[in-house]
C-alpha positions as CSV (number, residue, x, y, z in Angstrom):
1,X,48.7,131.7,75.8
2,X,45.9,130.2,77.6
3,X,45.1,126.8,77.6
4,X,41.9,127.2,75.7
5,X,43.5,128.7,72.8
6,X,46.0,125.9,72.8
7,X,42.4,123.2,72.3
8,X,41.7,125.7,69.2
9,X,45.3,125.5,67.5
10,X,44.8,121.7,68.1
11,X,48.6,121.5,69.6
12,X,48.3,118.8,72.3
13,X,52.1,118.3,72.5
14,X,52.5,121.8,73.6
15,X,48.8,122.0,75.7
16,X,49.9,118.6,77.6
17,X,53.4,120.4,78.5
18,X,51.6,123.8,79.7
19,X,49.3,121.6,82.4
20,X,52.1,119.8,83.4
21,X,54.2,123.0,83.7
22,X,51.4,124.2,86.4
23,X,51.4,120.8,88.4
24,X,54.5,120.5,88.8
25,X,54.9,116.7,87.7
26,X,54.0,114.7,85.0
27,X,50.5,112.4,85.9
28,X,50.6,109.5,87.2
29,X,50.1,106.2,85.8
30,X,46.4,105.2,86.5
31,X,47.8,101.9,87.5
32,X,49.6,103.4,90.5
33,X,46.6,104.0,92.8
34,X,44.5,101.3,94.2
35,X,41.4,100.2,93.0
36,X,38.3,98.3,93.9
37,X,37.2,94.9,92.9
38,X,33.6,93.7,91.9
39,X,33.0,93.5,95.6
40,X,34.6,96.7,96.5
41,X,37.8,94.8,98.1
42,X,40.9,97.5,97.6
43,X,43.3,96.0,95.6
44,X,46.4,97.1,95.5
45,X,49.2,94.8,94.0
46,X,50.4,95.6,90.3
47,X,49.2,92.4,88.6
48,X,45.5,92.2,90.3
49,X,44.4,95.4,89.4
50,X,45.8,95.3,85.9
51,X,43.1,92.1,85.9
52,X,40.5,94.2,87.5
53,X,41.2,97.0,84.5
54,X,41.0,94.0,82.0
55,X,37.6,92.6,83.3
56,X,36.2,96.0,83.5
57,X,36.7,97.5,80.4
58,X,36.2,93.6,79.0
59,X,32.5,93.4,80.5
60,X,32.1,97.3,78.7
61,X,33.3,95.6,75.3
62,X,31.2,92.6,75.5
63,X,28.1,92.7,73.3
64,X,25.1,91.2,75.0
65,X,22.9,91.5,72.2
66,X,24.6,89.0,69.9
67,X,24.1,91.7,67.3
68,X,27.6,92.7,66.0
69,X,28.4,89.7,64.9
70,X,24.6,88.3,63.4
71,X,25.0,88.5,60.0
72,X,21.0,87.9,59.6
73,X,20.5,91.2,62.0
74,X,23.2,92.9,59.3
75,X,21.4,91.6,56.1
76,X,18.2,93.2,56.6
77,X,19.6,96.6,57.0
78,X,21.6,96.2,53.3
79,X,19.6,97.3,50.2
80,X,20.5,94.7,47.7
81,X,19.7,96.8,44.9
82,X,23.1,98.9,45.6
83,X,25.4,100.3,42.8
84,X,28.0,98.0,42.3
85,X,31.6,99.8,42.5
86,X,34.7,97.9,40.3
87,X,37.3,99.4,42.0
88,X,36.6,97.7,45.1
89,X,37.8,94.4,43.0
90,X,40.7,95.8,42.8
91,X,44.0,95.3,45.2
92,X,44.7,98.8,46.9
93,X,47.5,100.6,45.2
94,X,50.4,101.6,46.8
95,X,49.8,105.3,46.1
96,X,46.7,104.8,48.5
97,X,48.8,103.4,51.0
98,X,50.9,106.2,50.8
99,X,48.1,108.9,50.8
100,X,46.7,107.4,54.2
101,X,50.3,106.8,55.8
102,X,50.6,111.0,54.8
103,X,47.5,111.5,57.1
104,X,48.5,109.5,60.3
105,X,49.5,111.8,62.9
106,X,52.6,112.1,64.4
107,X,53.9,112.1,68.3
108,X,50.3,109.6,69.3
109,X,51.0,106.5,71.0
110,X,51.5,103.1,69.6
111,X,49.3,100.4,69.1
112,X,49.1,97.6,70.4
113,X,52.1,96.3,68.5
114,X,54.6,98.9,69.9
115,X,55.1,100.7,66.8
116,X,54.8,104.6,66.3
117,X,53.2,105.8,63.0
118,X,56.5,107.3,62.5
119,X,58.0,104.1,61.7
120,X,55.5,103.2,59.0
121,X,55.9,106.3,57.7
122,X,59.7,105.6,56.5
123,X,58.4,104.0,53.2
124,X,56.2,106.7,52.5
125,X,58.2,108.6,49.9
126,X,58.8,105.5,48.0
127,X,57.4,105.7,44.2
128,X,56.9,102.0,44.7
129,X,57.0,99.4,47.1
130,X,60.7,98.4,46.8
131,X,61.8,98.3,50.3
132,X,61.5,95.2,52.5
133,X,59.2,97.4,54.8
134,X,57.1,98.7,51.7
135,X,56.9,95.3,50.5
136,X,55.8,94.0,53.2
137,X,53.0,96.9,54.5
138,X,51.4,96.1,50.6
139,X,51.6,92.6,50.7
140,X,49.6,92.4,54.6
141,X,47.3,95.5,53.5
142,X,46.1,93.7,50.4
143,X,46.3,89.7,51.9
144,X,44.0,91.2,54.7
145,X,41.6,93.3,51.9
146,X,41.5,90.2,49.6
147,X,40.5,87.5,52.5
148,X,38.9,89.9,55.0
149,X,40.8,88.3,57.7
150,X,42.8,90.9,60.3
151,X,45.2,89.3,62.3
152,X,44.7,89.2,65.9
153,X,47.1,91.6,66.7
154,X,45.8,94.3,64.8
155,X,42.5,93.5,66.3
156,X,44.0,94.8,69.9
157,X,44.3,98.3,71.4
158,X,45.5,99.3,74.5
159,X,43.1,100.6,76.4
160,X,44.2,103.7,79.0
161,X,41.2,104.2,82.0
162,X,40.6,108.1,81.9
163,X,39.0,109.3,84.7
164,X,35.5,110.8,84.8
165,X,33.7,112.0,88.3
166,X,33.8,110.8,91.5
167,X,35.9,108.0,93.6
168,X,39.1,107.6,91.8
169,X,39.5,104.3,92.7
170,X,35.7,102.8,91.2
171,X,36.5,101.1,87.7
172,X,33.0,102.9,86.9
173,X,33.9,106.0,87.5
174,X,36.6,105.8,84.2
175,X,36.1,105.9,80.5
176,X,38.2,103.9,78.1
177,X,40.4,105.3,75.1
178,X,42.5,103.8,73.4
């Protein structure tokens, strides 16, 4: 099967295991090579270049405008006249919970918190939140929909550098995902 019929059935598992098969090792760990700082110094102990990384994509994240967070930029884009919609006075049921747990994907990396969607997903077949685990996922989902506030730690991804054209060892010359 070639490797662009493997994109179309959407099977990364099995497409990451096929270009591994042909190089012969799994990829290294970004991290492992040395990088440049800010004035093009090569860095190459563990701890400095994770800073580097953190700077890098930090400065990417940063919004220079101010506008994300100006309410008053927000405002004037909202049409006051909008319908108004009940069931968003609501608390979120546990059946919607459960719905949106069913779509999560399987076998994808962890968040920040260390904790596969698998995991969450062990409550899913409960009628009701009856579980300590259920209880819990329904009573942060709703405490965070009811205040607005996210903790901090849901607020966090990990960010993994993935490599676009040119020297390998540029921070500019990588993307982030995460």
């Amino acid at each position: 099967m070639r490797i662009a019929d493997l994109i179309l059935k959407n099977d990364s598992k099995f497409y990451w295991r096929l270009i591994k098969s042909y190089t012969g090792k799994s990829f290294q760990s970004i991290a492992d090579g040395p990088v440049y700082d800010k004035y093009k110094n090569l860095i190459t102990e563990k701890q400095e270049k994770i800073k580097i990384w953190t700077n890098h994509f930090g400065e990417l994240a940063k919004d220079a405008t101010g506008n994300s967070r100006c309410s008053n930029k927000w405002e004037n884009l909202i049409n006051t006249d909008t319908d108004y919609y009940p069931e968003c006075d609501s608390t979120i049921l546990w059946s919607e919970i459960t719905g949106a747990l069913a779509e999560t994907p399987n076998n994808k990396a962890p968040g920040a918190d260390g904790v596969p969607s698998e995991v969450w997903k062990l409550v899913m077949t409960d009628p009701s939140p009856t579980s300590s685990l259920a209880k819990l996922i329904h009573k942060i989902i709703n405490l965070m929909y009811d205040t607005g506030d996210i903790p901090q730690c849901l607020e966090t991804s990990v960010v993994v550098p993935v490599p676009k054209k040119g020297d390998m060892k540029d921070p500019d010359n990588y993307r982030g995902i995460s």
